[in-house]
C-alpha positions as CSV (number, residue, x, y, z in Angstrom):
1,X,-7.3,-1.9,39.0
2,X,-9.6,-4.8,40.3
3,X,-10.9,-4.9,43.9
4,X,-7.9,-2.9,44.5
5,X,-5.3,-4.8,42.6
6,X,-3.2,-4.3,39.6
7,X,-4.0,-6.3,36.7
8,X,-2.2,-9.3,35.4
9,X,-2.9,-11.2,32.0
10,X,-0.7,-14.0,30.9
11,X,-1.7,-18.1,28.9
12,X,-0.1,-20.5,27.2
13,X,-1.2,-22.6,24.2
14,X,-2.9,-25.7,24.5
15,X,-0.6,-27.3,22.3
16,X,2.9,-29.7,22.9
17,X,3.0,-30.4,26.3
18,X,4.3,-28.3,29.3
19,X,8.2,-28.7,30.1
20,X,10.1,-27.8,33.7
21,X,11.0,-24.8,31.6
22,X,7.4,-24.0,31.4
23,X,7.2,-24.2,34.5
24,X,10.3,-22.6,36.2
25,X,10.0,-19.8,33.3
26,X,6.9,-18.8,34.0
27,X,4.2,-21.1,35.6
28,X,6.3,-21.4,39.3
29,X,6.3,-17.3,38.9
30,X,2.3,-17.1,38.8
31,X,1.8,-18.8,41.6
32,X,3.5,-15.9,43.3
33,X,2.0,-13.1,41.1
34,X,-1.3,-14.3,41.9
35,X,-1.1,-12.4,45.7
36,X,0.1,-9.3,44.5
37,X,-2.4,-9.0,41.2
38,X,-5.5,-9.7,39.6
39,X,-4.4,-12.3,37.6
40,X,-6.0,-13.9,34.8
41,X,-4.7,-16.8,33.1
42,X,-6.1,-18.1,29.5
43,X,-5.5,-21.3,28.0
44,X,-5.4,-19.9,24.9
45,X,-7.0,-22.4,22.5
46,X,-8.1,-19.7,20.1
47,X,-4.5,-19.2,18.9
48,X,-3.7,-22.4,18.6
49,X,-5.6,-23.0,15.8
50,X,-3.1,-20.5,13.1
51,X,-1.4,-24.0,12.9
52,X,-3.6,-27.6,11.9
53,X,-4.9,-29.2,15.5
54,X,-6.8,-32.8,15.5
55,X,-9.9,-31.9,16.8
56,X,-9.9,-34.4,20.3
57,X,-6.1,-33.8,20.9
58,X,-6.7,-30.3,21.3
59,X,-9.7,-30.6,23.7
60,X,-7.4,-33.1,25.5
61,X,-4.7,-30.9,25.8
62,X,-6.8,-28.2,26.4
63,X,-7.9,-29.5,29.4
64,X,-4.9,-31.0,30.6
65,X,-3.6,-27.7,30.3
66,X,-6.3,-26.1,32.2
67,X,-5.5,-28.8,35.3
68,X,-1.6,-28.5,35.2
69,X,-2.7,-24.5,36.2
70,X,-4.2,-25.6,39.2
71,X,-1.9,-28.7,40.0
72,X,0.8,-25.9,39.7
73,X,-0.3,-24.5,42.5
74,X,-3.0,-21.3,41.2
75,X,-5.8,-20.7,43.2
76,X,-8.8,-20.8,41.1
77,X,-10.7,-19.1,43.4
78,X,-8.5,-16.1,43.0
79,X,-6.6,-16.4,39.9
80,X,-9.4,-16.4,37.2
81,X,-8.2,-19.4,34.8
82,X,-10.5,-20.7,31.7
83,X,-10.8,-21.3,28.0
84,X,-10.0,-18.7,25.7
85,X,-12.4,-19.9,23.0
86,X,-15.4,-19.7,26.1
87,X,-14.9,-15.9,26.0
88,X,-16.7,-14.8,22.9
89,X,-15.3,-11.1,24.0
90,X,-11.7,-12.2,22.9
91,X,-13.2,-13.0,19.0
92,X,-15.5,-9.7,18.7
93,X,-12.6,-7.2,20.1
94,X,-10.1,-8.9,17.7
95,X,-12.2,-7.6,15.0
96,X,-12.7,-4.3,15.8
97,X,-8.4,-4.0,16.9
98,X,-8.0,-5.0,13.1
99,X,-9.3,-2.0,12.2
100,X,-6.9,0.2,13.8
101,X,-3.8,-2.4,13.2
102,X,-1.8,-1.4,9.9
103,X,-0.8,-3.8,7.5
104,X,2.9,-2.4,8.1
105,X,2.5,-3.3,11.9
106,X,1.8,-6.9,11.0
107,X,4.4,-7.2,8.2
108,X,7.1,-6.5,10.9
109,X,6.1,-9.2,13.2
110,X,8.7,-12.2,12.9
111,X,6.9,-14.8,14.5
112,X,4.8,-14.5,11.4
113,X,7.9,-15.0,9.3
114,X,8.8,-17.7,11.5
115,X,5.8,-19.8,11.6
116,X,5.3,-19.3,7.9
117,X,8.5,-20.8,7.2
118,X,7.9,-23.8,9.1
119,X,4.2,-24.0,7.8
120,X,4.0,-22.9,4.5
121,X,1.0,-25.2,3.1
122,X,-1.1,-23.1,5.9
123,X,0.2,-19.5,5.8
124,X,-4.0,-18.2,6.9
125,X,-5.2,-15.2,8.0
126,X,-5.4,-16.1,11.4
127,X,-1.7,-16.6,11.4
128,X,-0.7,-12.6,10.2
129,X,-3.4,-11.4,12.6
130,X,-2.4,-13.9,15.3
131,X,-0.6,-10.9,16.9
132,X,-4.3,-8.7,17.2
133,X,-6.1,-11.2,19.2
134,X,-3.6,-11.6,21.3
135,X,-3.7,-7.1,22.1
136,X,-7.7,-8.5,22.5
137,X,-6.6,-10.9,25.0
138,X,-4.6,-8.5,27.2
139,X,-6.9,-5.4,26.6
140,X,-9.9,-6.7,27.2
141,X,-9.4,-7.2,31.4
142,X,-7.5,-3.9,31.6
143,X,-4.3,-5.6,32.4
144,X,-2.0,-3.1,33.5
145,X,0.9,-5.7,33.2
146,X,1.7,-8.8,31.0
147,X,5.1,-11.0,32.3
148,X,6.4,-11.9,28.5
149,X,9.2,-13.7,27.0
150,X,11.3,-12.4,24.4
151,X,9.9,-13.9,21.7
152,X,6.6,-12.4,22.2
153,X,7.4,-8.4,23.7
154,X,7.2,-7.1,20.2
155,X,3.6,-8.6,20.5
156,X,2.9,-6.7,23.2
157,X,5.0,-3.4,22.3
158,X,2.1,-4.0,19.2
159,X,-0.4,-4.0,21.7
160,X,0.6,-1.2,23.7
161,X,0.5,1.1,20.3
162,X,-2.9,0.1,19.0
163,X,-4.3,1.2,22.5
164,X,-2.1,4.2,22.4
165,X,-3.9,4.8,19.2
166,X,-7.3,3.8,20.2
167,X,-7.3,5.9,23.1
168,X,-6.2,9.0,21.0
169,X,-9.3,8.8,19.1
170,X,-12.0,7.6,21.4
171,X,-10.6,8.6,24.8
172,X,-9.6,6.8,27.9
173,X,-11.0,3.4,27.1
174,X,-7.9,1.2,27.3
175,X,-5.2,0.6,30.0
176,X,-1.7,0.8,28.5
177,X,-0.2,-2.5,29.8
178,X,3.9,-2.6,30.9
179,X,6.0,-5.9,30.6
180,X,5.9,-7.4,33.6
181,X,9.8,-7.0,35.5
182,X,9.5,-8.8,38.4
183,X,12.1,-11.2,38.5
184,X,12.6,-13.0,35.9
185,X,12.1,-17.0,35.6
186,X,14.8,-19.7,35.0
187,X,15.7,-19.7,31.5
188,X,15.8,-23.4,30.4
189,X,17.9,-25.2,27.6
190,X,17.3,-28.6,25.7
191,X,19.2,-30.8,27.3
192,X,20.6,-32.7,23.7
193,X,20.9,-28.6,22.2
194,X,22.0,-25.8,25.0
195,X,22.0,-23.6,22.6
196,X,18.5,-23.5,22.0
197,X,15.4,-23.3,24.7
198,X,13.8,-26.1,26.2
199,X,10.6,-26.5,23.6
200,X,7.3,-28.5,24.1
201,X,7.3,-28.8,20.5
202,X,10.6,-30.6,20.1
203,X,11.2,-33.3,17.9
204,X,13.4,-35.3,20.1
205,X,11.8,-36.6,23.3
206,X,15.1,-36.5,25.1
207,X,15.8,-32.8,24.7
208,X,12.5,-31.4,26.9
209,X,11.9,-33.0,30.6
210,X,7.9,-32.9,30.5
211,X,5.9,-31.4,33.0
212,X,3.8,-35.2,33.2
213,X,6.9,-37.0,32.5
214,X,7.6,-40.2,35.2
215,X,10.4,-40.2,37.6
216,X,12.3,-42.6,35.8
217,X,12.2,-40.8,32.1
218,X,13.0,-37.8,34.4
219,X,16.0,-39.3,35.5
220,X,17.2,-41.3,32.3
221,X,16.9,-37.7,30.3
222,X,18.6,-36.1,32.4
223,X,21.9,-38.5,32.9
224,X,21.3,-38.6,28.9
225,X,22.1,-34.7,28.8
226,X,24.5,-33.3,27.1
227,X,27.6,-31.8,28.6
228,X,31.4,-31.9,27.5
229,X,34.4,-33.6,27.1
230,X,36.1,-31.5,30.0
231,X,35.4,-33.1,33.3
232,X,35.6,-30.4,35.4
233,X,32.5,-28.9,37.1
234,X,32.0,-25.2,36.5
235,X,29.5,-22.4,36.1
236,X,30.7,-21.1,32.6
237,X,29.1,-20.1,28.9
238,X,32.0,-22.3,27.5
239,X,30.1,-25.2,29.0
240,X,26.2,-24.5,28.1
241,X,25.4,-28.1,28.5
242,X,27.2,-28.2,32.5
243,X,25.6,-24.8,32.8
244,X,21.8,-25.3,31.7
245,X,21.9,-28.8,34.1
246,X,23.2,-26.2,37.1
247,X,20.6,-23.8,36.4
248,X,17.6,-26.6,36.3
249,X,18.7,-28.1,40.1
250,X,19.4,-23.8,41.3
251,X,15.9,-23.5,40.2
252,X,14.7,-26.7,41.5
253,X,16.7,-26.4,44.8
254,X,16.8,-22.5,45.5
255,X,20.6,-22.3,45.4
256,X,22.9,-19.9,43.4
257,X,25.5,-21.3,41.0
258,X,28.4,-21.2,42.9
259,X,27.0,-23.4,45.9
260,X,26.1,-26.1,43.1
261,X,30.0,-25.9,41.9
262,X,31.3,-26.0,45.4
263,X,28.8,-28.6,46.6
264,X,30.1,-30.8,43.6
265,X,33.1,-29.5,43.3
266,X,35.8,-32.6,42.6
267,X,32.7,-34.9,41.4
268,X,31.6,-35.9,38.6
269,X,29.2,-34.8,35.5
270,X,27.5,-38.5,36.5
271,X,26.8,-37.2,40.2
272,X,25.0,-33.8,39.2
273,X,23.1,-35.5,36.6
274,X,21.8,-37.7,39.0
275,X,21.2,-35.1,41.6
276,X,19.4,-32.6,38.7
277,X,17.0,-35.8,38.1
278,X,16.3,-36.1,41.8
279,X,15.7,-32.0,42.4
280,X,13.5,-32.3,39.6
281,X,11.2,-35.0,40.5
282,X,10.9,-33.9,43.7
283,X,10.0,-30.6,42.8
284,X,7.3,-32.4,40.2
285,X,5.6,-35.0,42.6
286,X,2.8,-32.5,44.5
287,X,2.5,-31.4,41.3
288,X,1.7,-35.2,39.5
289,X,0.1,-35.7,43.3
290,X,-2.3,-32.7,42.8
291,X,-2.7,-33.4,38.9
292,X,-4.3,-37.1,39.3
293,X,-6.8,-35.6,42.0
294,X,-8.0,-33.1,39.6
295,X,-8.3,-36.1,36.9
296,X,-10.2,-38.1,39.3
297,X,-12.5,-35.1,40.5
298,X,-14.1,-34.5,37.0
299,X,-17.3,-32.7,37.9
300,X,-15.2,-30.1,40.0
301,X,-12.8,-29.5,37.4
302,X,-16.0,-29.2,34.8
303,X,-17.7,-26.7,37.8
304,X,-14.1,-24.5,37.8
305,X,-14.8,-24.1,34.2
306,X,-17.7,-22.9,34.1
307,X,-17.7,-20.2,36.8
308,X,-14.0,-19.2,36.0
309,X,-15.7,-18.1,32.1
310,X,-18.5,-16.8,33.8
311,X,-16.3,-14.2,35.6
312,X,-13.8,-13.9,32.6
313,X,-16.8,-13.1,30.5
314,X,-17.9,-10.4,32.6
315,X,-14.6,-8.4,33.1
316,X,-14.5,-8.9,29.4
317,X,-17.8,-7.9,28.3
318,X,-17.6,-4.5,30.4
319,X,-14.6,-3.6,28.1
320,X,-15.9,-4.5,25.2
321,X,-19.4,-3.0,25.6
322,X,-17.5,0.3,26.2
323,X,-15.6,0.1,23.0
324,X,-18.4,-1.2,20.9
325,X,-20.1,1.9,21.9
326,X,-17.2,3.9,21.5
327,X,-17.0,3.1,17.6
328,X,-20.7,3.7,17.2
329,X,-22.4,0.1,17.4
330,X,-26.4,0.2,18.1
331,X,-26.9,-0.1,21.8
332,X,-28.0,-3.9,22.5
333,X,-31.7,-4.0,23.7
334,X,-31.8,-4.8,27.5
């Protein structure tokens, strides 16, 4: 607990860029989080260096990354938001959790698998061990929970047993953080594959509506979506194309499934389109609004930065003190 609040850890990679299914998945779901927890939110540029990053693209994105928090609508006054990589903390507690991770742990992990398929002129270190920074990133502020996709809760069930195992040796030192089951954000699809998620790293720039995207590419993706051959306007799994577009304007407009169907009930696939471009840029425009402000207010941005690693660095370093005492480290002169 901070200043009497539970404690919340979550980031996302400065890498691709954000989609509404970033945002309606998880970034729209901070926002609220942030008044009932401690919250801190990493870009986490640290991990995205497992795969090959040009150098200025990732600072760019890094930062972009860093305002699209804020333009989101996160308070950076009370949410603490910064750099990963401006934590030193995150590196130096990685270590030391590599010495109580077993080799077995990480051979289990199939994001490792994963990623080493699609990168296998780069299979480094960094990528088996990717999994141990990130129990760093969530032990190090105590977080008692971590809101998590699928893909990653066997990265945090990881976490939660090197902890377990930590604290069996040394004592109370870490919190053991829970997944996060408030409720749970929209689940998003490509709009040219509903079988698959909406990715920031897709290959084909009409499958993912971007978080920066104008209103007119919102609009001509969207009525470029993929639906069916049926005609008939219904809230079904045998549809996932129909289905994924009723989800986006539910989570756009606040509505449940069935008043989408009824309200276009008798219309047709070219009318919701249209309506599920028009939900979604007006659910984007404060945030674009908000976005250029932050672009055009560089030395505030710069000043957020700073004090935001400031604070992370101190939360951090009292944790990481403790456990560098813990497994007998000489005391640091004063």
């Amino acid at each position: 607990m901070l200043d009497g609040k539970k404690v919340l850890f979550s980031g996302m990679q400065a890498t691709g860029n954000l989609t509404i299914g970033n945002y309606l998945g998880a970034l729209k779901n901070w926002v609220k989080l942030s008044d009932e927890y401690m919250c801190f939110y990493g870009v986490v540029d640290m991990h995205s260096i497992t795969v090959r990053q040009d150098p200025a693209e990732l600072r760019k994105r890094a930062r972009s990354l860093m305002m699209l928090y804020i333009a989101a609508g996160l308070n950076p006054e009370e949410a603490c938001i910064y750099y990963q990589s401006h934590v030193s903390a995150h590196a130096e507690l990685a270590w030391i959790l590599n010495c109580f991770t077993y080799m077995g742990e990480l051979n289990r992990m199939t994001q490792f698998k994963d990623k080493s398929a699609k990168h296998a002129d780069n299979i480094n270190a960094g990528l088996f061990t990717y999994p141990v920074l990130m129990a760093a990133d969530i032990l190090l502020y105590q977080a008692d929970v971590v809101p998590v996709g699928i893909d990653q809760s066997q990265h945090l069930e990881l976490t939660r047993d090197i902890a377990i195992r930590f604290n069996n040796i040394y004592g109370d030192v870490f919190t053991i953080p829970d997944i996060y089951l408030g409720k749970a954000g929209a689940k998003i699809m490509s709009l040219q594959d509903p079988t698959k998620k909406m990715s920031k790293s897709d290959e084909n720039p009409n499958a993912s509506i971007y978080l920066m995207d104008d209103e007119d590419t919102v609009m001509r993706k969207c009525k470029r979506a993929v639906t069916d051959s049926e005609g008939i306007i219904m809230y079904r799994d045998e549809q996932p194309g129909l289905k994924n577009l009723i989800d986006i304007y539910c989570a756009c407009k606040d509505v449940t499934p069935d008043e989408v169907v009824k309200e276009f009930d008798g219309q047709g696939y070219g009318v919701l389109k249209e309506a599920v471009g028009n939900a979604v840029n007006d659910l984007l425009r404060p945030l674009h609004d908000n976005y250029k402000k932050l672009e055009q207010d560089k030395a505030y941005v710069d000043q957020l930065i700073k004090n935001n690693a400031e604070k992370a660095s101190y939360y951090a370093n009292k944790t990481l003190r403790k456990v560098q005492k813990k497994v007998g480290f000489p005391e640091r002169p004063r």
